[in-house]
Structures are given as structure tokens and as C-alpha cells.
C-alpha positions in Angstrom: 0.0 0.0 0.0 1.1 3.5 -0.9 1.6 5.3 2.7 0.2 8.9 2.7 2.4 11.7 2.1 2.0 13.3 5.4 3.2 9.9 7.1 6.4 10.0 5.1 7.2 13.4 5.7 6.8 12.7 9.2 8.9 9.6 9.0 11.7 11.8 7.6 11.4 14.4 9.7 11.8 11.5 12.6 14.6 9.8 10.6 16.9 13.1 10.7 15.7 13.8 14.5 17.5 10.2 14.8 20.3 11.0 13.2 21.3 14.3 14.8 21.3 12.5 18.3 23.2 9.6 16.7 25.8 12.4 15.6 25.5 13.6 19.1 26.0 10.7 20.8 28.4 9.4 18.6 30.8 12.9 18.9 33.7 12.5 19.5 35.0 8.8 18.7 38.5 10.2 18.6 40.8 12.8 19.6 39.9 16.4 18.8 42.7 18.4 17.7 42.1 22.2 18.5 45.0 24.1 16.0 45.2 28.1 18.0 46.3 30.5 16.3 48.0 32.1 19.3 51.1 31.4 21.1 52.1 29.3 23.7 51.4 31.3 27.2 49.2 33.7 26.0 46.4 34.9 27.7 44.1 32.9 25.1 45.9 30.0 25.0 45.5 29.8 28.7 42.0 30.1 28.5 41.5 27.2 25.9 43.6 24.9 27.4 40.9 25.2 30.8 38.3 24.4 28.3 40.4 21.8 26.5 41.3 19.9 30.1 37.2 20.1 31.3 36.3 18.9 27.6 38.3 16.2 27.4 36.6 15.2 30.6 33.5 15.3 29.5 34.2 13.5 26.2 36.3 10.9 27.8 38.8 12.1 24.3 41.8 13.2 24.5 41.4 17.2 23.6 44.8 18.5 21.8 45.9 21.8 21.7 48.6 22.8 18.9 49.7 25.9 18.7 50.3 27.3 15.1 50.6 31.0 15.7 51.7 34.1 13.2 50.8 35.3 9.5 47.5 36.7 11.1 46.5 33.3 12.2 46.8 32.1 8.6 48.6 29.2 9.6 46.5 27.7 11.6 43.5 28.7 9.5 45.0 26.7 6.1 45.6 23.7 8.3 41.9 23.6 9.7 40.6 24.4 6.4 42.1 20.9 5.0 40.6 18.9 7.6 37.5 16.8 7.6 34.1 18.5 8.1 33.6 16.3 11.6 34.3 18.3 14.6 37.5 16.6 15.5 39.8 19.6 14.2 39.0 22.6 15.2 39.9 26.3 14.7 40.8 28.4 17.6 41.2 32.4 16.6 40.5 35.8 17.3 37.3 37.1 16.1 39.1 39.5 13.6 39.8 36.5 11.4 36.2 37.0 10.2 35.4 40.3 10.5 38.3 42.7 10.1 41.2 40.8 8.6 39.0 39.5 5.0 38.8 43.4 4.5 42.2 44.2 4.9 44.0 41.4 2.6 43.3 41.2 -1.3 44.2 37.6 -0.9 44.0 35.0 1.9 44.4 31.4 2.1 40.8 31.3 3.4 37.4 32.8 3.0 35.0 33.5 5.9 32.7 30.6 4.5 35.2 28.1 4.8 34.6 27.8 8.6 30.9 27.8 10.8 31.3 29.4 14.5 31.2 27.4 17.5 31.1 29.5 20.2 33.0 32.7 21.6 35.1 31.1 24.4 35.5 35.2 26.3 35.5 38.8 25.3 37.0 41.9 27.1 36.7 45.5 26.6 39.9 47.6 26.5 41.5 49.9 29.3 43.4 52.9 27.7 47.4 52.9 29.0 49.7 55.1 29.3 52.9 55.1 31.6 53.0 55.5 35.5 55.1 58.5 34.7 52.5 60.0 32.0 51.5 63.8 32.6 47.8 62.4 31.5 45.5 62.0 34.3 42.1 61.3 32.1 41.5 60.5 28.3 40.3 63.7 28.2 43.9 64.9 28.7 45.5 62.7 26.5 43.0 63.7 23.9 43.4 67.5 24.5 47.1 66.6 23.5 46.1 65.1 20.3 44.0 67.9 19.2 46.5 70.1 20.3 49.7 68.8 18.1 48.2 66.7 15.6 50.3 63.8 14.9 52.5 64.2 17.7 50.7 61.5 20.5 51.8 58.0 19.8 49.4 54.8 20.4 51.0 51.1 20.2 49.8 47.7 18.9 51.0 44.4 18.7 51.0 44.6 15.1 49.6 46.5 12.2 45.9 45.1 11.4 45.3 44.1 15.6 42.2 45.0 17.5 44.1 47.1 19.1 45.5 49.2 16.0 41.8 48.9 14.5 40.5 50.7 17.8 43.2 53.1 17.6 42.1 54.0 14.5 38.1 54.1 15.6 39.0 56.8 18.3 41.1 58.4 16.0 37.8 58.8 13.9 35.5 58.8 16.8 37.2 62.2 18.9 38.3 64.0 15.2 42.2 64.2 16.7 45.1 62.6 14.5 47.7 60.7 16.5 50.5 58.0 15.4 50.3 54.5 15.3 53.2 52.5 16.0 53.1 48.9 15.4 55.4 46.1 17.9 56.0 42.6 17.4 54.5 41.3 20.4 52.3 42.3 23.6 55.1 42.0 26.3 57.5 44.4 23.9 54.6 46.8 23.2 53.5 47.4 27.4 56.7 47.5 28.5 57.6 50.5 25.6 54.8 52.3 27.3 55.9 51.4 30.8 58.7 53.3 29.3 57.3 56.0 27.3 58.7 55.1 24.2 55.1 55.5 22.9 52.4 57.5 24.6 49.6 54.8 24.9 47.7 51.7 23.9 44.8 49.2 24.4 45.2 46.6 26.8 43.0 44.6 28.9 43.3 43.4 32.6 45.2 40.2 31.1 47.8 41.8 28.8 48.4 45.1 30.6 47.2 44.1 34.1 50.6 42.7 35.8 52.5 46.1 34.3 49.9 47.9 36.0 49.9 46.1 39.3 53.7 46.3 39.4 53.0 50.8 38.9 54.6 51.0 36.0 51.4 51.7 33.9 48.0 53.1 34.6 44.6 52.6 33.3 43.2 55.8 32.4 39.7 54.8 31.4 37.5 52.0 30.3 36.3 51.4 27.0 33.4 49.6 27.9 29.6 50.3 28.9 30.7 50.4 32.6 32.8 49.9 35.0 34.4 46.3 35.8 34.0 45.7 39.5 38.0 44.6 39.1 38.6 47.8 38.4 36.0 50.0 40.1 38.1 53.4 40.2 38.7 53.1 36.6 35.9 55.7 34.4 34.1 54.8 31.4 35.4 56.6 28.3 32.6 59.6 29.1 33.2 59.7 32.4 36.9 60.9 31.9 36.1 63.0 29.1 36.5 60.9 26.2 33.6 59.7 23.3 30.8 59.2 25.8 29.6 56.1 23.1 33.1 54.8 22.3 33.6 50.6 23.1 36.8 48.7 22.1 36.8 45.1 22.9 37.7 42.2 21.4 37.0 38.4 21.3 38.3 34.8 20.9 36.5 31.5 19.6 35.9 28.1 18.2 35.8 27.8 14.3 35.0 24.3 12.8 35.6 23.5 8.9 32.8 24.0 6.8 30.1 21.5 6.5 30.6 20.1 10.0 27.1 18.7 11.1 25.0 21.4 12.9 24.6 19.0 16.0 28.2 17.9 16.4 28.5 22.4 16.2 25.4 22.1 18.2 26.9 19.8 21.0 30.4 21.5 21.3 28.5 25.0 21.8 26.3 23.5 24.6 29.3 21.2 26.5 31.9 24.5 26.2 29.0 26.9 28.3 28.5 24.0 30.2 32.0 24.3 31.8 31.7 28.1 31.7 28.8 27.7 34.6 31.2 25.9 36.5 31.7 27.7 39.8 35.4 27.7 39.9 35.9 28.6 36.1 34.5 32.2 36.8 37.0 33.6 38.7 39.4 31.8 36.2 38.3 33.9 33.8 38.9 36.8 35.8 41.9 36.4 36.3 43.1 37.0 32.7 41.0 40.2 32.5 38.1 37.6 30.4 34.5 37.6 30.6 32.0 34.9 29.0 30.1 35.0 26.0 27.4 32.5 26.5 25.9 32.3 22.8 24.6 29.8 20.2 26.2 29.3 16.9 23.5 31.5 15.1 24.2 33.9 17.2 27.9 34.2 16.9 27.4 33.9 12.9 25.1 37.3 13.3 27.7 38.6 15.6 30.7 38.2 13.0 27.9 39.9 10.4 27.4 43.3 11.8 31.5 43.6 13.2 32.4 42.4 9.7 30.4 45.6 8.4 31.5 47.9 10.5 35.1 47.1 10.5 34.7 47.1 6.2 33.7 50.7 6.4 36.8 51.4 9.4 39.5 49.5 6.9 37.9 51.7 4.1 38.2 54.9 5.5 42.3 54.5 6.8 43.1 53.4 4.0 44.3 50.3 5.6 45.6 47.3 3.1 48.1 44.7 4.1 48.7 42.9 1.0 
């Protein structure tokens, strides 16, 4: 007998139900390899290798972190990009791999469709810094300087292209003033230059700039954020000490999986990842490296990477700012 159409579309839609928690259940059968895109010690890497341990607990898998760091995460993107669609290699990068960096490179060994999001594993907004010694009490000062001698104030970055240049360049835009950007190879060479005052200032967050800034050799002279951070409670908001009263720099980290992964093996590894974020002890973890959590499903990381992607497009467009 011919079954009716409505019982085989339900059989099918019950069929693929079955095989998403097959998928599930069956995730992972081996070891996952996560390939980061940042260096050994880092802040981030510290981070995902909390999330890696606690994983691979809950997977009863081995969970392998390999650093592959440099050429704007590049490396680490090509080698993810060559392995299998099934959630056992996975992508670990800054969130300017999707948004910002497409925009600035005529040519890349990657497009933004060759990877789905995961999940953002923490964000942080960005203190301004200057030196201990600096005659700037406020941003309001230091921008007062820049509108004073265009040119002449000096703001660092890790390297040309970082979240931290990028944001540079936004308050740049944002306040009308013209400073200087100087690029550095690395965060620990960039801080301690404006320990130093070899260059006037930069973005850093609790984790990069903190220990510099506990030790009083540099000074957070506001928060570009939407309040304060009950770390730091003496530290104002950009409005409160006289800078853009709207003006937010902060930056993010996830997981990337290759194209064509199965939504509920993406699915699963969003939901066991926040699962160990509401971990009581992982909190203050977090903390510790200046982090906070970013509890969100893949859709909502994809429409996340959207909007930044447009708004950096029109930032890169109006510097000027190519790295080919």
C-alpha cells in the first residue's frame, strides 16, 4: 500500500531527528585536535587549554591543543581548512579572522565561508594605558594633546591590522584628533615601551596590561566599555573621563570548525563548552586573565561576525588600511 504523504514526511522528519542525536551521541569517537592560532602562554591559550582539560573530561577524548601561531592566524586557518568537516579539528582564533582581517587582505588562504562558528570562548573591553610617569590623568587629557599637536601622540599595537591598531584607528575617527600609530612585534614588547614611554599609549586589557599595571609602571586611564568592571572600580568609562561618551573597544576569541561540520556535532560542542563556563570555579578563572563569557549559540555568533564584519569594512575603508 502506498503510505500517505504526510506519514512519510513525518517519517523523515523523525529519521533526521534520529540521526542528529546519533551524531550527538556518537561525537567524539577520537581525539579532537584544536589548531590556536596564538602562542604558547598567552592569555588565550590559557584560557583554551581550561576548556580543552574540562572537555576532554567530558568527552572521555583526549582534547589536543597545537599551537600554530603568526601570518594573522593564517597558519593555523589553512591547516583547519584541510581537515574533515567532523568536529575533530578545530579552529581556535580571534574574532578579527572573520570580521576585520577579509577586509584588509586582497588575498587570503581562506574565505570567511570556509569555517561555521562554534562559540566565543571570552570577550573583554579595553583599558586605555599610558605610563605610570605619563602627565595624563584622564582621556580627556591625553585627547586635548592630540587635538593640540596633531600627529604628535603615539598609540602602540602588537602589530599592524590588531584589534588594538583597529581601535586606535576608531577613536582616532570617533574624537576627530590625529595621532600616530606604532606597530610592535608582540604584547610583552609593546607594554613595557609604554611602561617606558617610548610610545604615549595603547589598548590593553586586565590580562595583557594588568601585571604592568599592578607592578606601577602603567595606569589605566579609562575604560572602553559600557561600565565599570567591579575589578577595576576606580577606573571611568570613556565619558566619564572625558573621552567619546559612546566609544567601546573590545575584542574576542572562539571556536571555528571547517565548513560543512554537522550542525549537531557544532550544536553539542557550543552547549558542552558553556556547560563548563557555569562551573563555579571557572569564573574567577576567567577573571583572572581580564576575560569575561560570552554565552551564545552558533547563530548567534554567525550574526555577531555579520554586523562587526560591516562595521570594521567601512573602518579599513576609511584609513586606507591594506596589508597585501
Amino acid at each position: 500500500m502506498k503510505k500517505p504523504a504526510y506519514f512519510l514526511a513525518a517519517a523523515g522528519f523523525a529519521l533526521a531527528a534520529h540521526s542528529a542525536a546519533l551524531a550527538q551521541q556518537a561525537f567524539p569517537a577520537r581525539p579532537v585536535r584544536i589548531i590556536s592560532a596564538f602562542s604558547t602562554g598567552s592569555g588565550p591559550d590559557a584560557m583554551l587549554r581550561i576548556v580543552a582539560e574540562r572537555l576532554s573530561k567530558k568527552w572521555g577524548q583526549p582534547v589536543i591543543v597545537e599551537n600554530k601561531p603568526g601570518g594573522s592566524g593564517f597558519i593555523a586557518a589553512s591547516e583547519v581548512k584541510r581537515a574533515a568537516a567532523d568536529g575533530a579539528t578545530l579552529f581556535h582564533a580571534d574574532g578579527l579572522n572573520f570580521t576585520a582581517i577579509p577586509h584588509m587582505y586582497g588575498k587570503m588562504p581562506y574565505k570567511v565561508g570556509d569555517f561555521v562558528p562554534i562559540v566565543p570562548l571570552h570577550h573583554s573591553y579595553f583599558f586605555i594605558t599610558v605610563s605610570a610617569q605619563s602627565k595624563w590623568d584622564s582621556v580627556g587629557d591625553l585627547l586635548a594633546e592630540a587635538r593640540a599637536n596633531p600627529g604628535r601622540v603615539t598609540y602602540g599595537s602588537w602589530q599592524i591590522g590588531s584589534v588594538a591598531h583597529l581601535n586606535g584607528a576608531s577613536l582616532e575617527d570617533t574624537a576627530k584628533v590625529r595621532m600616530t600609530h606604532v606597530p610592535f612585534k608582540d604584547n610583552s614588547q609593546l607594554y613595557t615601551s609604554v611602561a617606558n614611554r617610548e610610545v604615549d599609549w595603547a589598548f590593553g586589557t586586565a590580562g595583557s596590561a594588568g601585571p604592568l599595571q599592578k607592578a606601577g609602571k602603567l595606569k589605566f586611564l579609562a575604560l572602553a566599555g559600557p561600565e565599570r568592571l567591579p575589578t577595576h572600580p576606580s577606573v571611568p568609562v570613556m565619558g566619564e573621563g572625558g573621552g567619546p561618551a559612546s566609544f567601546e573597544a573590545s575584542g574576542w576569541v572562539g571556536l571555528f570548525a571547517p565548513a560543512g561540520t554537522p550542525k549537531a556535532t557544532v550544536a553539542k560542542i557550543n552547549a558542552d563548552v558553556i556547560s563548563i563556563y557555569e562551573q563555579p570555579d571557572v569564573p574567577p578563572k576567567m577573571v583572572d586573565f581580564g576575560y569575561m563569557p560570552l554565552l551564545i549559540s552558533p547563530e548567534e555568533t554567525a550574526a555577531k561576525m555579520k554586523a562587526e564584519g560591516a562595521a570594521y569594512a567601512k573602518l579599513i575603508k576609511e584609513i586606507r588600511l591594506t596589508l597585501d
